[in-house]
LUMDO-749776 format. One record per residue (C-alpha): z, y, x. Coordinates in steps of 0.02 Angstrom, whole numbers, padded with zeros to 5 digits, always signed. Layout:
N
ZYX;...
***
This chain:
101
-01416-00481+00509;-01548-00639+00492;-01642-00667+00381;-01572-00807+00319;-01398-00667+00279;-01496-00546+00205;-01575-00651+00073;-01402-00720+00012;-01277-00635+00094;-01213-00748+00185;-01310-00915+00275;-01344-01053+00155;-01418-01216+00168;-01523-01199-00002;-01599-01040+00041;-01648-01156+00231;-01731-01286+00133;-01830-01143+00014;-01886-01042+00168;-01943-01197+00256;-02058-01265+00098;-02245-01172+00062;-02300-01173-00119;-02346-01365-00161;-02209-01428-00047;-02270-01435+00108;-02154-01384+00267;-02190-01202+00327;-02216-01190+00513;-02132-01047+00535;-01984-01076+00427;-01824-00998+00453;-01688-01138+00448;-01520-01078+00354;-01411-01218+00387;-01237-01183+00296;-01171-01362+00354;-01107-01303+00525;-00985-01190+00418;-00911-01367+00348;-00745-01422+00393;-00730-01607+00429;-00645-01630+00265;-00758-01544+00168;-00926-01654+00237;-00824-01795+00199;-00817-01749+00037;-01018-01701+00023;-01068-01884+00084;-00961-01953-00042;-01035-01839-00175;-01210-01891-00104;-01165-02069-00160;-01117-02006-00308;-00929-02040-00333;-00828-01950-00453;-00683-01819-00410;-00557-01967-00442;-00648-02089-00331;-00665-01981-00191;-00502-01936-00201;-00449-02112-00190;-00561-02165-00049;-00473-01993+00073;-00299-01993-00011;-00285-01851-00055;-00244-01773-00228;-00399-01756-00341;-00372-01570-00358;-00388-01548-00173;-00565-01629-00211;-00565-01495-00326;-00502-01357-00201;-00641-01418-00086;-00793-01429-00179;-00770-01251-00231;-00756-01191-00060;-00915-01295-00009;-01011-01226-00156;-00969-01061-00095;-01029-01105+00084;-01183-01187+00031;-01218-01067-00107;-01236-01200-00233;-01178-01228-00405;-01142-01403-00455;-01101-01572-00380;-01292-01603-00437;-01385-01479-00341;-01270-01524-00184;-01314-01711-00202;-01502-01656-00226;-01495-01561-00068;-01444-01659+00043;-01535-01807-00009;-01709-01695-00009;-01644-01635+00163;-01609-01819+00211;-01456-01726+00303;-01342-01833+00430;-01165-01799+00441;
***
């Protein structure tokens, strides 16, 4: 196991952007990058840009056809993967990470 799985469990993007920030928020040169995202289906990073820009369930749903409840179905799996808890602290990370899909 890596670090990044024995903090966690599992590799997460949050616990990336925690182990690559000193105290005061400056980058760590020797961070250990966790980076969750590559576990993403296609689907499901469609899904996180859209949450980025900060559309609701309904919206998003709208904009990929597909039934809001598989926006539902989704976000709960990439919660899991990313080992975060709301739609907030998803948006917040990838905006702080300035990530590129």
């Amino acid at each position: 196991q890596n670090q990044c799985q024995r903090e966690r469990g599992r590799p997460g993007l949050l616990s990336g952007l925690r182990a690559r920030v000193q105290p005061g928020g400056t980058p760590s040169p020797n961070a250990v990058v966790c980076d969750g995202v590559s576990e993403l289906t296609q689907t499901e990073r469609l899904i996180v840009a859209e949450v980025v820009e900060g559309r609701t369930n309904q919206e998003i749903a709208e904009r990929l056809r597909m039934r809001p409840k598989t926006v539902e179905w989704n976000l709960t799996r990439i919660y899991r993967k990313l080992n975060v808890r709301s739609r907030t602290e998803l948006a917040v990370m990838f905006v702080t990470a300035r990530r590129s899909f």
